[in-house]
C-alpha positions as CSV (number, residue, x, y, z in Angstrom):
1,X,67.3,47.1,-22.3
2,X,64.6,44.3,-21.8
3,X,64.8,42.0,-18.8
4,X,65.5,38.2,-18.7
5,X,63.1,37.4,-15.9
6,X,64.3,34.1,-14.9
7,X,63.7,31.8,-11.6
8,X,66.5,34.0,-9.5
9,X,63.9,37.6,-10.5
10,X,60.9,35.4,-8.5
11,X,62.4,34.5,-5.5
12,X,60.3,36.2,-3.7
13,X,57.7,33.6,-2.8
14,X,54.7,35.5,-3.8
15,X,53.7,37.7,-6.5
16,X,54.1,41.1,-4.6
17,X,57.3,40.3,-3.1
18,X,59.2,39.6,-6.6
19,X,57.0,43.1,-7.8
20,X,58.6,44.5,-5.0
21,X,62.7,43.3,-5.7
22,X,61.9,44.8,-9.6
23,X,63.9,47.5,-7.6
24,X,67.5,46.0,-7.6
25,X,69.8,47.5,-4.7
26,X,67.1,49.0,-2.9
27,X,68.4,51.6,-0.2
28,X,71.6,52.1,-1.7
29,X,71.0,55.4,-4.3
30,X,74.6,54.8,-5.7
31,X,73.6,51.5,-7.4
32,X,69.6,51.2,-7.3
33,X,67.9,51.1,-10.7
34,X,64.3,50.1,-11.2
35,X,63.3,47.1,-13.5
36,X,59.7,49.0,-14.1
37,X,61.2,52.1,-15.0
38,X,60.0,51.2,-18.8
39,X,56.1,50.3,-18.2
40,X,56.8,48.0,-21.1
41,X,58.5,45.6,-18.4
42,X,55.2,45.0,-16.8
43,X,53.5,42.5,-19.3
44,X,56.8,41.0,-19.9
45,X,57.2,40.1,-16.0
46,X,53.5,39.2,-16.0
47,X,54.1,37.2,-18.8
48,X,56.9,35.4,-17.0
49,X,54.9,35.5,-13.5
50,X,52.5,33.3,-14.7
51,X,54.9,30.5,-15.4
52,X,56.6,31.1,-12.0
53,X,53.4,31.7,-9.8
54,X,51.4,30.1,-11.4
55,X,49.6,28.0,-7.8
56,X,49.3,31.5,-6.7
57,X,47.2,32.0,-9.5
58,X,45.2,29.7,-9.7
59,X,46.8,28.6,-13.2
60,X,45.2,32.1,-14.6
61,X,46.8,34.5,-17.6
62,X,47.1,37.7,-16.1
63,X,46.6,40.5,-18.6
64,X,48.1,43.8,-19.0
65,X,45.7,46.3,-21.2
66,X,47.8,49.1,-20.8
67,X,51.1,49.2,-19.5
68,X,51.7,52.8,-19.2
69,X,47.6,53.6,-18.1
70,X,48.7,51.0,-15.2
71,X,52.6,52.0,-14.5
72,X,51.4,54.3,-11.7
73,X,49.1,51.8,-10.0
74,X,51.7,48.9,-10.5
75,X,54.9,51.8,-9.0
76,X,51.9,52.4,-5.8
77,X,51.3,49.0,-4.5
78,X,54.5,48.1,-5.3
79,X,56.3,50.6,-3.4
80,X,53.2,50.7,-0.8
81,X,53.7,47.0,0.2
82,X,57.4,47.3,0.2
83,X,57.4,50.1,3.1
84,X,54.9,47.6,4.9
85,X,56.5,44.4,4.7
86,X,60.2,45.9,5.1
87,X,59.3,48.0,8.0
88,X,57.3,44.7,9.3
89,X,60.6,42.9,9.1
90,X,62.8,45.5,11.1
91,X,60.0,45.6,14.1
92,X,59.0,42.3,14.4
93,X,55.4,43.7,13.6
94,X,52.9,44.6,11.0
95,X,53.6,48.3,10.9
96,X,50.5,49.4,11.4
97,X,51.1,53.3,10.3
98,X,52.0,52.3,6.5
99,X,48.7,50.2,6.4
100,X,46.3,53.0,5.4
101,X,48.6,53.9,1.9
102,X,49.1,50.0,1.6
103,X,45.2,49.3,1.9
104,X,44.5,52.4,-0.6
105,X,47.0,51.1,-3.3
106,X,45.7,47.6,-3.4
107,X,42.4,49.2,-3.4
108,X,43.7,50.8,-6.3
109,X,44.5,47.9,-8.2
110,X,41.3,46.4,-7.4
111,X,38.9,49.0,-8.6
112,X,36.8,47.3,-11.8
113,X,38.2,44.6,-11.3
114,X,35.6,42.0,-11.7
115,X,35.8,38.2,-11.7
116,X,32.2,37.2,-13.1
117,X,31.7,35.5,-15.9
118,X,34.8,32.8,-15.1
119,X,36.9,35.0,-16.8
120,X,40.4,32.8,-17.3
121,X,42.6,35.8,-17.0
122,X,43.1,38.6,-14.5
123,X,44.1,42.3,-14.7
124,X,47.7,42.2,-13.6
125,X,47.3,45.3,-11.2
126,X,44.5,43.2,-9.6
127,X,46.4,40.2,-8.9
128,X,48.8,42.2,-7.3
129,X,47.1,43.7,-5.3
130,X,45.5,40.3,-4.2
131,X,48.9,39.2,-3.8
132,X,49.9,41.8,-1.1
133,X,46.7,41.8,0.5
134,X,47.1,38.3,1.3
135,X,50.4,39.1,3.1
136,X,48.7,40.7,6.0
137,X,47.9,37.0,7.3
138,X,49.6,36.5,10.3
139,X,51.3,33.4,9.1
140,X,52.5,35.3,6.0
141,X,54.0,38.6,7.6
142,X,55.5,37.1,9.8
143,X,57.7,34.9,7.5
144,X,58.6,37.5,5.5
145,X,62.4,37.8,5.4
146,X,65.3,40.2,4.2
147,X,68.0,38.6,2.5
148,X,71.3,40.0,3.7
149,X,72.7,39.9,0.0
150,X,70.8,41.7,-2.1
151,X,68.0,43.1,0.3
152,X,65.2,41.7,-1.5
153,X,62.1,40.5,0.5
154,X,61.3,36.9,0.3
155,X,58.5,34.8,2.2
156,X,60.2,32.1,4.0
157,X,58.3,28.9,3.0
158,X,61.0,26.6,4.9
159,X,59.5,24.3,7.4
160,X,61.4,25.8,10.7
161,X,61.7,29.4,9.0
162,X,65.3,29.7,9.0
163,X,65.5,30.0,5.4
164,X,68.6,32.8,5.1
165,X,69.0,34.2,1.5
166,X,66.3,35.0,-0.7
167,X,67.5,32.4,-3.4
168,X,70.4,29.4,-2.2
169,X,71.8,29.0,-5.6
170,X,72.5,33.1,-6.3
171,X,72.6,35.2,-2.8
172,X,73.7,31.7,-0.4
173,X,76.6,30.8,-2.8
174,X,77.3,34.7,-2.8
175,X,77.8,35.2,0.6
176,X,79.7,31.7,0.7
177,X,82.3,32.7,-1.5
178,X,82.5,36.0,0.5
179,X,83.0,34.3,3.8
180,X,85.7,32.0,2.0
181,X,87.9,34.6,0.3
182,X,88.1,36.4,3.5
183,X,89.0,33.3,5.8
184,X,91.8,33.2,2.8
185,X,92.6,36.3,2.9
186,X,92.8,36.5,6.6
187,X,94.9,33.3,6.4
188,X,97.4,34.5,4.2
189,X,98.0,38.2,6.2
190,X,99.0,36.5,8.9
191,X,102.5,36.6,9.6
192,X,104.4,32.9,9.3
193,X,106.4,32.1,12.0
């Protein structure tokens, strides 16, 4: 089944981050699926990613050649920058353990890449790994968030970095309602004197 990749699939402020939320329900194995399962999903988020990040990229097509010759470099940074970042989050600090398979995936997606020429498009796996490697800035890891909804990893772009939920209008409203219905709830178990 193809994906709609709307707004809500890049709210991850950054290329890698909404690569790395193409696995829905991370951590829980009852419910987790993976959006790049098919490889055929890879041009059609890059396709999309270049309307949503597009400043990121410099206005650039991104091109996929080969989406199953790539699938494995794609699944490596991916999952390589995931394992940073989240780890990053839970300690407050760039993990620096993970940073050797992070380093040698991006360098992965880098490999051939070359930008001579002016070349108006760039290998999707390339700009990737660009993405994620640009992370590793201090003022980038260290505004990289969790949201509490879905558990997708977002950059926090807000001015006092309080920002809560990956996306306001999806996860915020979410846990909203939740918080409501059990105030309700609560409110109506209680016994009425």
């Amino acid at each position: 089944m193809a994906v709609s990749w709307t707004r809500h699939r890049f709210s991850g402020g950054t290329l890698a981050l909404d690569a790395t939320n193409t696995v829905v329900h991370r951590g829980d194995a009852s419910r987790s699926f993976d959006r790049f399962d098919d490889p055929a999903e890879i041009p059609r988020f890059a396709a999309a990613a270049r309307g949503f990040r597009a400043a990121e990229l410099a206005h650039r097509e991104l091109s996929v050649c080969d989406p199953v010759a790539i699938h494995g470099t794609v699944l490596a940074i991916r999952e390589a920058t995931d394992a940073l970042f989240r780890a990053t989050v839970r300690n407050g600090e760039l993990h620096q353990a993970l940073l050797p398979r992070f380093l040698r995936a991006c360098a992965d997606g880098l490999e051939g890449n070359s930008e001579a020429g002016g070349d108006p498009a760039i290998r999707f796996e390339a700009a990737l790994a660009k993405s994620a490697l640009s992370l590793l800035a201090e003022h980038s890891y260290r505004r990289i968030r969790n949201c509490p909804n879905c558990n997708w990893l977002f950059l926090d772009k807000s001015r006092n970095g309080s920002r809560l939920w990956c996306d306001m209008a999806v996860c915020g409203n979410r846990q909203k309602a939740k918080r409501h219905y059990r105030r309700r709830k609560a409110e109506e178990d209680q016994p009425h004197v």
